[in-house]
DSSP file (Angstrom, degrees, kcal/mol; ACC not computed):
  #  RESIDUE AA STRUCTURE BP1 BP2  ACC     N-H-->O    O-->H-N    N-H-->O    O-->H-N    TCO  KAPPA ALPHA  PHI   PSI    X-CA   Y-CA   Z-CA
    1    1 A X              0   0    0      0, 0.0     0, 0.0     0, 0.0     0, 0.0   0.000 360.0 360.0 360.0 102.7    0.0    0.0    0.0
    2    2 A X        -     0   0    0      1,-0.1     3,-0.1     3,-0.0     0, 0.0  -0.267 360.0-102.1 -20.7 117.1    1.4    3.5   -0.9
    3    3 A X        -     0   0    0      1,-0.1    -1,-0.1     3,-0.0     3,-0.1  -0.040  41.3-107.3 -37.3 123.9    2.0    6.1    1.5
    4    4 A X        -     0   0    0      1,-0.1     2,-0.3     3,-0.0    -1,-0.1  -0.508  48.8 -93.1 -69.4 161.0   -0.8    8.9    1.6
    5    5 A X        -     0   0    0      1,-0.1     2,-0.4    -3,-0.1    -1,-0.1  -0.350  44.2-111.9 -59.0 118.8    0.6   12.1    0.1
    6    6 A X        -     0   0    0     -2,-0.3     3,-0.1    -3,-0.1    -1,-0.1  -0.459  39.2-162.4 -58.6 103.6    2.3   14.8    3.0
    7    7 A X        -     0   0    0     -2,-0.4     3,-0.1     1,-0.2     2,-0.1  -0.218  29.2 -47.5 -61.0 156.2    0.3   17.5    3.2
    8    8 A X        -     0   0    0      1,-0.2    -1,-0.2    -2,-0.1     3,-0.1  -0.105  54.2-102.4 -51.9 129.2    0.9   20.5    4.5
    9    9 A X        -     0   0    0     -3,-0.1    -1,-0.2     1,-0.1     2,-0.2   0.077  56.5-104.7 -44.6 140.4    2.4   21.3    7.6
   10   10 A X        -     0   0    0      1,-0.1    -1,-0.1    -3,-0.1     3,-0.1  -0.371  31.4-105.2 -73.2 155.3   -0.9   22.5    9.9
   11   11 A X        -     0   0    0     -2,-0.2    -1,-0.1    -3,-0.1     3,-0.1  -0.102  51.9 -99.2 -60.1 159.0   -1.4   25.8   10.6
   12   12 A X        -     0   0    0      2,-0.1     2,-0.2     4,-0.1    -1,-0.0  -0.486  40.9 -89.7 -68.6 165.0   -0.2   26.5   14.6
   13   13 A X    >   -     0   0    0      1,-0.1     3,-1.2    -3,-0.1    -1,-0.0  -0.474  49.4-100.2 -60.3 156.0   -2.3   26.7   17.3
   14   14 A X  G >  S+     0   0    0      1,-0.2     3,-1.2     2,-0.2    -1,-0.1   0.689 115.4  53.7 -19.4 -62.0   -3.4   30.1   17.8
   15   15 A X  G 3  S+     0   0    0      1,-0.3    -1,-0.2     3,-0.1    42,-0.1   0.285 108.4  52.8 -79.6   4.8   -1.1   31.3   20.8
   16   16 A X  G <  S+     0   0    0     -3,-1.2     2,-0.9    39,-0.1    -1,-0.3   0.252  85.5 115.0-125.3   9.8    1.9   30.3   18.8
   17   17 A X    <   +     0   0    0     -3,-1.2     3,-0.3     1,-0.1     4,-0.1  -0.647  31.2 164.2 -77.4 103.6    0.5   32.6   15.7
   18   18 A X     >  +     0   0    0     -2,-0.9     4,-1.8     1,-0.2    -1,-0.1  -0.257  35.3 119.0-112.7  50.6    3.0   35.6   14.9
   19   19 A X  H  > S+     0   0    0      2,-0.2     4,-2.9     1,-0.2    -1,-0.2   0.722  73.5  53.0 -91.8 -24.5    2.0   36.5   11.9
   20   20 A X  H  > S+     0   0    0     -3,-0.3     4,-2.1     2,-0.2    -1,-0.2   0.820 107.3  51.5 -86.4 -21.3    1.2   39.9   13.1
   21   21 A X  H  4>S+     0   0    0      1,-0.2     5,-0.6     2,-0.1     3,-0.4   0.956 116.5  41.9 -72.3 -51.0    4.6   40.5   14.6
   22   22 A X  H ><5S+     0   0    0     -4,-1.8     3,-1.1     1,-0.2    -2,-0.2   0.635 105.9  56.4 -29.2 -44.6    6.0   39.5   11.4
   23   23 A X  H 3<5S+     0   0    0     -4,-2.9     2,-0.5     1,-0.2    -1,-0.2   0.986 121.4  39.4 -60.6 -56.9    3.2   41.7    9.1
   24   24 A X  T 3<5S-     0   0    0     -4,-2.1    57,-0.3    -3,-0.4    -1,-0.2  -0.150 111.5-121.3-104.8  49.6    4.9   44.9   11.7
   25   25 A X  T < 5 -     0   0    0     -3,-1.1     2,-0.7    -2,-0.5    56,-0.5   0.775  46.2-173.0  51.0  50.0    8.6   43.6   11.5
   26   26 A X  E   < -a   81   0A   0     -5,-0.6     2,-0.9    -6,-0.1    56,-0.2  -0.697  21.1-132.3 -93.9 129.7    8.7   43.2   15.8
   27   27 A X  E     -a   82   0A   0     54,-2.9    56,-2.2    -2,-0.7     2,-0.6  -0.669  13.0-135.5 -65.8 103.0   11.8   42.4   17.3
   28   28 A X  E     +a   83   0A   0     -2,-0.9    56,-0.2    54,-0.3     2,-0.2  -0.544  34.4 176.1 -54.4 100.5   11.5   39.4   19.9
   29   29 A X        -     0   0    0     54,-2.1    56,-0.3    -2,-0.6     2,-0.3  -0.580  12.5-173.6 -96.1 162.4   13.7   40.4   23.1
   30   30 A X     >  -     0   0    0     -2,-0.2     4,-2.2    54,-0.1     3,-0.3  -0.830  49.8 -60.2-136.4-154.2   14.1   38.9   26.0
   31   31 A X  T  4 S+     0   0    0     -2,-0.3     4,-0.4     1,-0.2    -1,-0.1   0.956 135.7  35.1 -39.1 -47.3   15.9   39.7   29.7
   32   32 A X  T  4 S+     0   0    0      1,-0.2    -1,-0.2     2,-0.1    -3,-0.0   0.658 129.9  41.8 -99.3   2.9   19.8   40.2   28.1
   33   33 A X  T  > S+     0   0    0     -3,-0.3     4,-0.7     3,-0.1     5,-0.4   0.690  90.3  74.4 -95.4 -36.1   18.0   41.8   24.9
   34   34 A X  H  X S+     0   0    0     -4,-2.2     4,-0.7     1,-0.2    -2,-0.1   0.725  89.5  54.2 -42.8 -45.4   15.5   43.9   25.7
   35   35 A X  H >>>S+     0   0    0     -4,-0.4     4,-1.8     2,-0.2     3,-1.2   0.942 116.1  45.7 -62.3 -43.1   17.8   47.7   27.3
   36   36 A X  H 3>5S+     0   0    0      1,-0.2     4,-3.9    -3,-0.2    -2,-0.2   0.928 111.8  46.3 -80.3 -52.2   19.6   47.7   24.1
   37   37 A X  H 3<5S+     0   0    0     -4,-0.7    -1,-0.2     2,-0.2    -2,-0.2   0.510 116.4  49.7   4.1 -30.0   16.5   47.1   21.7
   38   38 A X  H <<5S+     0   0    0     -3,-1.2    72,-0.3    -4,-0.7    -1,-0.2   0.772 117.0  36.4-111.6 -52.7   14.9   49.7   23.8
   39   39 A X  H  <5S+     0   0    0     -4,-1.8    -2,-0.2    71,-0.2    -3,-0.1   0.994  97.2 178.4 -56.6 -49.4   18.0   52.3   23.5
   40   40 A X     << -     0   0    0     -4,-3.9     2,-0.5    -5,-0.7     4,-0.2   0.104  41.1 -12.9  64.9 179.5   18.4   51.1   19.8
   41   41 A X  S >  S-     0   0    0      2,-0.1     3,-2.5    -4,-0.1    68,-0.1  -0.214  78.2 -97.7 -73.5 132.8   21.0   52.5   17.7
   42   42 A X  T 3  S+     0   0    0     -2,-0.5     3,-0.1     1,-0.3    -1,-0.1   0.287 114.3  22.1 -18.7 136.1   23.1   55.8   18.5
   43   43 A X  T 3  S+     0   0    0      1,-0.2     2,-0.6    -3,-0.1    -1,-0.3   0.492  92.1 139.9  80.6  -2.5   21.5   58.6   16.7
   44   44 A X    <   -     0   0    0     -3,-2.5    65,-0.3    -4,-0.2    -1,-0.2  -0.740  32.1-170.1 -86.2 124.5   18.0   56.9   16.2
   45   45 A X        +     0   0    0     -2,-0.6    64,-0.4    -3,-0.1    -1,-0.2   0.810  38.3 126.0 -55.1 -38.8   15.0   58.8   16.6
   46   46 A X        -     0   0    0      1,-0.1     2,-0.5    62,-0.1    63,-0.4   0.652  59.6-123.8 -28.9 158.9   12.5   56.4   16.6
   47   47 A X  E     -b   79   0A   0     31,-0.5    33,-1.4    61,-0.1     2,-0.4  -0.726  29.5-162.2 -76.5 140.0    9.5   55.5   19.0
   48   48 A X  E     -bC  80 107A   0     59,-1.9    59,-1.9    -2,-0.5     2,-0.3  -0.996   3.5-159.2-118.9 158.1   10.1   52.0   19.8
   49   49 A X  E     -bC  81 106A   0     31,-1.1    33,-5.1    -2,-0.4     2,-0.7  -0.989   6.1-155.8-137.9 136.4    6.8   50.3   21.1
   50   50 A X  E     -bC  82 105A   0     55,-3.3    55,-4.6    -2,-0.3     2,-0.7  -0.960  13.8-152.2-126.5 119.4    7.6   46.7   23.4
   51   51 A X  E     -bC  83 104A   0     31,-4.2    33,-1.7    -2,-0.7     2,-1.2  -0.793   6.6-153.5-111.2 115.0    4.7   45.0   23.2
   52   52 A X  E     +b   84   0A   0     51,-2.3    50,-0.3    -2,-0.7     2,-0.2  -0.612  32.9 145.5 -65.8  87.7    3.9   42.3   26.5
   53   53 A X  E     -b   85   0A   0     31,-1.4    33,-1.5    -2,-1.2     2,-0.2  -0.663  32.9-147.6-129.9 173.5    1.8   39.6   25.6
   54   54 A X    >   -     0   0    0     -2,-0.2     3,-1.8    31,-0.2     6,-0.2  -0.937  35.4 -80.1-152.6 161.8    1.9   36.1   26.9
   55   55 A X  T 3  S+     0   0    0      1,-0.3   -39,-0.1    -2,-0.2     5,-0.1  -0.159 114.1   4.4 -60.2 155.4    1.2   32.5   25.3
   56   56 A X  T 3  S+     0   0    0      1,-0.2     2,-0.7   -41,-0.1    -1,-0.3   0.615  83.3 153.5  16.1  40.1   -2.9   31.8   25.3
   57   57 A X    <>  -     0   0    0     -3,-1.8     4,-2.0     1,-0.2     5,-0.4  -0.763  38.2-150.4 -72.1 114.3   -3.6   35.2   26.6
   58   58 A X  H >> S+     0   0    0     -2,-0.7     4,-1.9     1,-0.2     3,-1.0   0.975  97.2  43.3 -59.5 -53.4   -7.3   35.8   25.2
   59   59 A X  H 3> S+     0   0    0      1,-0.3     4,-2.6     2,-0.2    -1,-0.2   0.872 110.2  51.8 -72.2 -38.5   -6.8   39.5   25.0
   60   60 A X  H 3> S+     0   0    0      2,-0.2     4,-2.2     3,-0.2    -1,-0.3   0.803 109.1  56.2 -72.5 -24.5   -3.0   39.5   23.4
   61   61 A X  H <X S+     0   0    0     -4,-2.0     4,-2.4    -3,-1.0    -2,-0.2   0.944 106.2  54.5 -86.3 -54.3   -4.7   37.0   20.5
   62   62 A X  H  X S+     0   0    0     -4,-1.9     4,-2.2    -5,-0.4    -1,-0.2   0.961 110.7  40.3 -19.0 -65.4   -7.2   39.9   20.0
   63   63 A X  H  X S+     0   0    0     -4,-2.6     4,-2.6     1,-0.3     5,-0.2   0.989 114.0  51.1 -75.0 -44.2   -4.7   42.6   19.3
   64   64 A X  H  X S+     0   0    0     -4,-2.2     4,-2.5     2,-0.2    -1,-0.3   0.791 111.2  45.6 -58.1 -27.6   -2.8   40.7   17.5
   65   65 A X  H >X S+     0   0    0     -4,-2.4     4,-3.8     3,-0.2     3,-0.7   0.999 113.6  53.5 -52.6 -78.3   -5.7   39.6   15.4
   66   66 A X  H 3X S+     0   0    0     -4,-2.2     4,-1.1     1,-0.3    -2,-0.2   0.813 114.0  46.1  -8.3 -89.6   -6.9   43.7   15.2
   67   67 A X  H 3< S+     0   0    0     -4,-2.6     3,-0.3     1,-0.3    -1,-0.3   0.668 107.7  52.2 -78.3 -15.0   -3.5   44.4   14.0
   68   68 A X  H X< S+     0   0    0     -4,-2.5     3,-0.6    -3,-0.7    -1,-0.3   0.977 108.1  49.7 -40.5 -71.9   -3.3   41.8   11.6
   69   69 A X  H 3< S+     0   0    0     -4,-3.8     2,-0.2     1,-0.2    -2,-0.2   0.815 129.9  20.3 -39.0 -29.9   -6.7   42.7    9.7
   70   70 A X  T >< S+     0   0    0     -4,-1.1     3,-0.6    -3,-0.3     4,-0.3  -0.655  77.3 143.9-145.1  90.1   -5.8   46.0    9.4
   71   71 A X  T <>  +     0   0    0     -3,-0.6     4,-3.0     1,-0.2     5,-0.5   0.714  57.3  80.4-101.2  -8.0   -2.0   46.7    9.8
   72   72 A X  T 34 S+     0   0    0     -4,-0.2     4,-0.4     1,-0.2    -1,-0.2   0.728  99.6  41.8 -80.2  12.4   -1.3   49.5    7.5
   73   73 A X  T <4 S+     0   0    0     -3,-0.6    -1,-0.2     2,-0.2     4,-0.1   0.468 111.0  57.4 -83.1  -9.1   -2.8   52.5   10.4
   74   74 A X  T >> S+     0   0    0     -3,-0.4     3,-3.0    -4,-0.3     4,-1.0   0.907 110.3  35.7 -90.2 -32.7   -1.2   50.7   12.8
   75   75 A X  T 3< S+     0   0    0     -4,-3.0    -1,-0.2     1,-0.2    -2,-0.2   0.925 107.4  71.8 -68.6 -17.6    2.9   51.2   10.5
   76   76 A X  T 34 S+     0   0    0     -5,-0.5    -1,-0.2    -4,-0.4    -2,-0.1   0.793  83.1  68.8 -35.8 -26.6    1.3   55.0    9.6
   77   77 A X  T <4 S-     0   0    0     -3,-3.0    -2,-0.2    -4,-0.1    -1,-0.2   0.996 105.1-141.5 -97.2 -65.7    2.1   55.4   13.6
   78   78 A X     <  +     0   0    0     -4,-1.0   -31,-0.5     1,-0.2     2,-0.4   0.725  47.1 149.6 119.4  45.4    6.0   55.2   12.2
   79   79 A X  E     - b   0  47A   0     -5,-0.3     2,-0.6   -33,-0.1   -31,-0.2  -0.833  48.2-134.6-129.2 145.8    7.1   52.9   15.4
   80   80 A X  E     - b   0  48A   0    -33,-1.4   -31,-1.1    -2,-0.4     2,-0.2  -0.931  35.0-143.0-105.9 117.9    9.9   50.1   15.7
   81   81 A X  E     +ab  26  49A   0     -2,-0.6   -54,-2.9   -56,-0.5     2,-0.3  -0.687  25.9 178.5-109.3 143.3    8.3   47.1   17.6
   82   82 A X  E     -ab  27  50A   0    -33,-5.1   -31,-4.2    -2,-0.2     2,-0.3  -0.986   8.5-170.9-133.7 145.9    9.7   44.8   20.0
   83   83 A X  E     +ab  28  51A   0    -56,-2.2   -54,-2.1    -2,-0.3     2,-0.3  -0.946   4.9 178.8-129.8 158.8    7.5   42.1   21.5
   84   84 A X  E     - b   0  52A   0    -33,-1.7     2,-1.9    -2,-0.3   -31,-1.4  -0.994  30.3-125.9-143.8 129.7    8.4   39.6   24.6
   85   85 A X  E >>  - b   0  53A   0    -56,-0.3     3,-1.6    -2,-0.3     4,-1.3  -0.491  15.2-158.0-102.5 114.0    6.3   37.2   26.0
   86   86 A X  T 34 S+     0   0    0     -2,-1.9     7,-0.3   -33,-1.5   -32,-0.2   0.508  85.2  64.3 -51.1 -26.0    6.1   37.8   29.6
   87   87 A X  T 34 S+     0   0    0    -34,-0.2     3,-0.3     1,-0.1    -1,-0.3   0.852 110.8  35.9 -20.7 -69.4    5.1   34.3   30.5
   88   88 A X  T <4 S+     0   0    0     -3,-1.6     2,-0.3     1,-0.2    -2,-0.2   0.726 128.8  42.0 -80.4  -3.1    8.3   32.8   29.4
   89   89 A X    >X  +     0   0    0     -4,-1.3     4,-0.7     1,-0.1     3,-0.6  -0.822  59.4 158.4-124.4  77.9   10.0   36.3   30.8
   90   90 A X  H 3> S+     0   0    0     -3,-0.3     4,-0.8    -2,-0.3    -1,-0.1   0.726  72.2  71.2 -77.3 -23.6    8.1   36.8   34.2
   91   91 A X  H >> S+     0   0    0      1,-0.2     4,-1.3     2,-0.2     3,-0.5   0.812 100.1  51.2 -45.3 -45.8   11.5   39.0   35.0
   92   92 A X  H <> S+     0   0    0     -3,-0.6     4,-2.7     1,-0.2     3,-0.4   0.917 100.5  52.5 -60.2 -81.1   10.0   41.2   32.6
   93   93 A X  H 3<>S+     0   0    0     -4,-0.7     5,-2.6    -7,-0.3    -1,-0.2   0.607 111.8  50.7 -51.2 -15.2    6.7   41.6   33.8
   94   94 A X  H <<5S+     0   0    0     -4,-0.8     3,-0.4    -3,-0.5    -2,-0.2   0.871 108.9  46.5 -82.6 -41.2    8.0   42.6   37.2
   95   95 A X  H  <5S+     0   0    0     -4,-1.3    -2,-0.2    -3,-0.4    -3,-0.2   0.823 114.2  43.7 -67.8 -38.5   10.3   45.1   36.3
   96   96 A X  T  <5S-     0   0    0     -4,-2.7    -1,-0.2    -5,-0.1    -2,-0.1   0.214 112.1-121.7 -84.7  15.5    8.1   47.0   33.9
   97   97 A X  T   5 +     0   0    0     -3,-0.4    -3,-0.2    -5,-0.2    -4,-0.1   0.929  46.0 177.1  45.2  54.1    5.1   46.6   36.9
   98   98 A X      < +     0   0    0     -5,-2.6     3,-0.1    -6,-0.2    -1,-0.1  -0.524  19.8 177.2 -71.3 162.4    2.6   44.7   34.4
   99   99 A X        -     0   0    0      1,-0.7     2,-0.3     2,-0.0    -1,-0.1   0.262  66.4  -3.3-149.7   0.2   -0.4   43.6   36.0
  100  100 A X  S    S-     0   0    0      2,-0.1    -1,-0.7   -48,-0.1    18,-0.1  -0.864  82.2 -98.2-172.3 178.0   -2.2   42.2   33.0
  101  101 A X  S    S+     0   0    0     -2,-0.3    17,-0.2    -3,-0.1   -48,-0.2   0.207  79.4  70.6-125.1-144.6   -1.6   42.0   29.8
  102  102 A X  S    S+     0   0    0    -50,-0.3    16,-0.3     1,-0.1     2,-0.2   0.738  71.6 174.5  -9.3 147.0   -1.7   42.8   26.3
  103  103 A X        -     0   0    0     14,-0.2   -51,-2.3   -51,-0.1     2,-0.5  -0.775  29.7-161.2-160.6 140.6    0.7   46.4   27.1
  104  104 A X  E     -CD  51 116A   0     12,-5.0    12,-0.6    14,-0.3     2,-0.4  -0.806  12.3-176.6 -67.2 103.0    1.9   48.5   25.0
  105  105 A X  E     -CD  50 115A   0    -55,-4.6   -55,-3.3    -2,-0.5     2,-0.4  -0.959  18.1-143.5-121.0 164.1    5.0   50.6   26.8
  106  106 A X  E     -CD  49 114A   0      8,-1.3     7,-1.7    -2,-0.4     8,-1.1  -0.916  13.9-169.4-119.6 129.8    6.7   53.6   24.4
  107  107 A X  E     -CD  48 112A   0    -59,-1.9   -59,-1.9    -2,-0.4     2,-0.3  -0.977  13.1-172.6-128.7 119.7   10.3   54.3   24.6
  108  108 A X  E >  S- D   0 111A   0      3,-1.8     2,-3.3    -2,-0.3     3,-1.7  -0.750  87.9 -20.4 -84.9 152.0   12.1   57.5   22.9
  109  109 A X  T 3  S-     0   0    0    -63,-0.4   -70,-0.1   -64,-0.4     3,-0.1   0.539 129.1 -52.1  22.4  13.6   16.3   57.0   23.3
  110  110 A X  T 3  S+     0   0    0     -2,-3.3    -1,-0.3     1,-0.4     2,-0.3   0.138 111.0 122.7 120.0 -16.8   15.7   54.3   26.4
  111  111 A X  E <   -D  108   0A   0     -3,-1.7    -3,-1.8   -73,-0.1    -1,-0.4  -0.761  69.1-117.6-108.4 146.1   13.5   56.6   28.3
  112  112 A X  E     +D  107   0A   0     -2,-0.3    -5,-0.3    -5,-0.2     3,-0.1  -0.343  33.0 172.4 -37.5 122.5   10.0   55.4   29.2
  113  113 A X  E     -     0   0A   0     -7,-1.7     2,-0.4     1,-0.3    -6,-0.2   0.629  55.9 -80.9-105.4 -41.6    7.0   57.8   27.6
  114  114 A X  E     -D  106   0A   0     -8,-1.1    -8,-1.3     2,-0.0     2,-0.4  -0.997  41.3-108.3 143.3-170.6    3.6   55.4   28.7
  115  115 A X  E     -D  105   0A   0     -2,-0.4     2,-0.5   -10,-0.2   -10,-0.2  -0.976   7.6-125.8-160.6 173.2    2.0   52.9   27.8
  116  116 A X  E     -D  104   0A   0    -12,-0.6   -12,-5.0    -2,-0.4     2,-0.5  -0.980  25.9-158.5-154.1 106.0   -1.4   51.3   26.3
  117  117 A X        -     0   0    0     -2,-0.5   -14,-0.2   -14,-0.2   -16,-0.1  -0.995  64.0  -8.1-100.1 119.5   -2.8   48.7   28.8
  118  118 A X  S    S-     0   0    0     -2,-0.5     2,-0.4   -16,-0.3   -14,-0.3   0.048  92.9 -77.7 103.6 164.7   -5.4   46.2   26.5
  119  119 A X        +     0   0    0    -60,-0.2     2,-0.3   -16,-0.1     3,-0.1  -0.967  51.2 167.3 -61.8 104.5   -6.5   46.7   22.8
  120  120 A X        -     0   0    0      1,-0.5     4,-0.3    -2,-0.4     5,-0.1  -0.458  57.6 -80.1-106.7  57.5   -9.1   49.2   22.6
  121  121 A X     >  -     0   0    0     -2,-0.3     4,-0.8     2,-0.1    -1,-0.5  -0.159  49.3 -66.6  91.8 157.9   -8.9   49.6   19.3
  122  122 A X  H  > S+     0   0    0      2,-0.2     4,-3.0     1,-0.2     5,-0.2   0.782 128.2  49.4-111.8 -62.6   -6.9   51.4   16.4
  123  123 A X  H  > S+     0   0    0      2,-0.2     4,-0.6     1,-0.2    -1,-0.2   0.802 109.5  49.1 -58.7 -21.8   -8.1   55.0   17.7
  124  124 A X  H  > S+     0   0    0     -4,-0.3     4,-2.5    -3,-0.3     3,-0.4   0.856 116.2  46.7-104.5 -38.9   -7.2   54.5   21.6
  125  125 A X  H  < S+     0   0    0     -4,-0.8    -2,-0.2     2,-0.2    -1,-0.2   0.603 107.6  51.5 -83.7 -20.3   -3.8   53.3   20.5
  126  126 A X  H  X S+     0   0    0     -4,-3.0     4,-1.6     2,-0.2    -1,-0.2   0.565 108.0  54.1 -58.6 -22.6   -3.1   55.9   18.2
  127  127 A X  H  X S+     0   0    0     -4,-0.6     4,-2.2    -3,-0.4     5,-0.2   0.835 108.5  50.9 -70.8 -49.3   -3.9   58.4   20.9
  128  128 A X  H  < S+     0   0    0     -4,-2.5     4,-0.4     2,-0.2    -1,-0.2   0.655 106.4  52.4 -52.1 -18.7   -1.5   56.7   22.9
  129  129 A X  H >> S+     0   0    0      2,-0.2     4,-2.6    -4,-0.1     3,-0.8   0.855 110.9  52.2 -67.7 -85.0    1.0   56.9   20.1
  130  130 A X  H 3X S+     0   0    0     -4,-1.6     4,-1.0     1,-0.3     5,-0.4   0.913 108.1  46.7 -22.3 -87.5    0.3   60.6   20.1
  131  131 A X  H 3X S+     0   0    0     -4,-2.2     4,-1.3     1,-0.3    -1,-0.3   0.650 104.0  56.0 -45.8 -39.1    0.8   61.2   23.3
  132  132 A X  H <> S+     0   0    0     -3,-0.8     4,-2.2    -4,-0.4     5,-0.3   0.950 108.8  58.0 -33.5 -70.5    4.0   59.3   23.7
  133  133 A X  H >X S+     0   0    0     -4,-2.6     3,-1.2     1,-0.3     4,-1.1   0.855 108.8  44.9 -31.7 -71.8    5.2   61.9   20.5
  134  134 A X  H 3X>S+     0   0    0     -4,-1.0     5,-2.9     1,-0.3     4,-1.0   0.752 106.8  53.7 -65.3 -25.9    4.6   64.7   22.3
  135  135 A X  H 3<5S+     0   0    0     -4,-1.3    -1,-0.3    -5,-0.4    -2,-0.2   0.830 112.5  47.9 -68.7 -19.2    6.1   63.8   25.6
  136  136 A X  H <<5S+     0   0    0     -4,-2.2    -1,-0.3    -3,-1.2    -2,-0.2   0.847 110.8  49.9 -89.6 -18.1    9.2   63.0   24.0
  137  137 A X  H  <5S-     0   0    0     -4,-1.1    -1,-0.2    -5,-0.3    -2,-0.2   0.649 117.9-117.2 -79.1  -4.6    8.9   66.2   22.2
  138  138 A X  T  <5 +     0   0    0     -4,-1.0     2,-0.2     1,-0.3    -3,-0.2   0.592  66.2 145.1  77.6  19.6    8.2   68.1   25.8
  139  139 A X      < -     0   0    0     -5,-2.9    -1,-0.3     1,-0.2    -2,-0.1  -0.590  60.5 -93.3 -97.9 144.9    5.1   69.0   24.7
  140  140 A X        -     0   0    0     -2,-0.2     2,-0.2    -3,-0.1    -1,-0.2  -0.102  48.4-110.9 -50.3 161.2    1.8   69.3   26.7
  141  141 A X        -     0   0    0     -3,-0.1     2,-0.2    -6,-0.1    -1,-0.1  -0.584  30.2-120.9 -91.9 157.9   -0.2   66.0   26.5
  142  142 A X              0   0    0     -2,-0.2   -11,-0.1   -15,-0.1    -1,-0.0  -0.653 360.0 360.0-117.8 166.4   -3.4   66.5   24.4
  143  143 A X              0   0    0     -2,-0.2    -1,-0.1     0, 0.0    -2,-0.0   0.472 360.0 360.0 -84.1 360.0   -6.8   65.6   26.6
């Protein structure tokens, strides 16, 4: 009897699906990456945004879904992503004081800006975005 044909590898379970860090080019850090990632290289402006999720977190499969369906407002925001999952890096979650998860945090040159606790959307996270911009610019935060 012939061997049935090999089909394609199955898709992953869910909680192991990165197709949205991939679609916005996120950097995976962990503990011994994550302060230089965050500083990034001499003479870059950027925002960086370190996004905290952990494995079968209902809410992190959300956002990542959200930014998958619709990723090109979320690279309009201009931002260099890093993601960790705080599950396998609980070090993580202590030091940045998470207390649930999906978070967003915003970095200019290494120093902290804010953060975006949950998904709420494209609009709540572009205000957060916003707001970040202006604190690194020294500018009043908008209401």
């Amino acid at each position: 009897m012939a061997d049935a044909p090999q089909s394609e590898q199955p898709t992953p379970p869910d909680h192991l699906d990165h197709r949205a860090f991939d679609a916005l080019a996120m950097q995976e850090v962990d503990p011994a990456t994550i302060d230089a990632a965050i500083a990034g290289e001499a003479g870059n402006d950027d925002l960086v945004c370190v996004f905290f999720w952990g494995v079968d977190c209902f809410n992190c499969e959300m956002a990542k879904k959200a930014m998958l369906a619709n990723p090109e407002p979320i690279r309009a925001l201009n931002l260099r992503w890093l993601h960790t999952n705080v599950y396998e890096h609980p070090e993580l979650g202590r030091r940045f004081g998470l207390h649930g998860i999906p978070v967003f945090m915003f970095f200019h040159k290494g120093k902290k800006l804010g953060r975006a606790t949950g998904w709420h959307g494209h609009g709540q996270f572009a205000a957060a975005v916003g707001n970040a911009r202006l604190k690194a610019e020294g500018k009043p935060l908008a209401g």
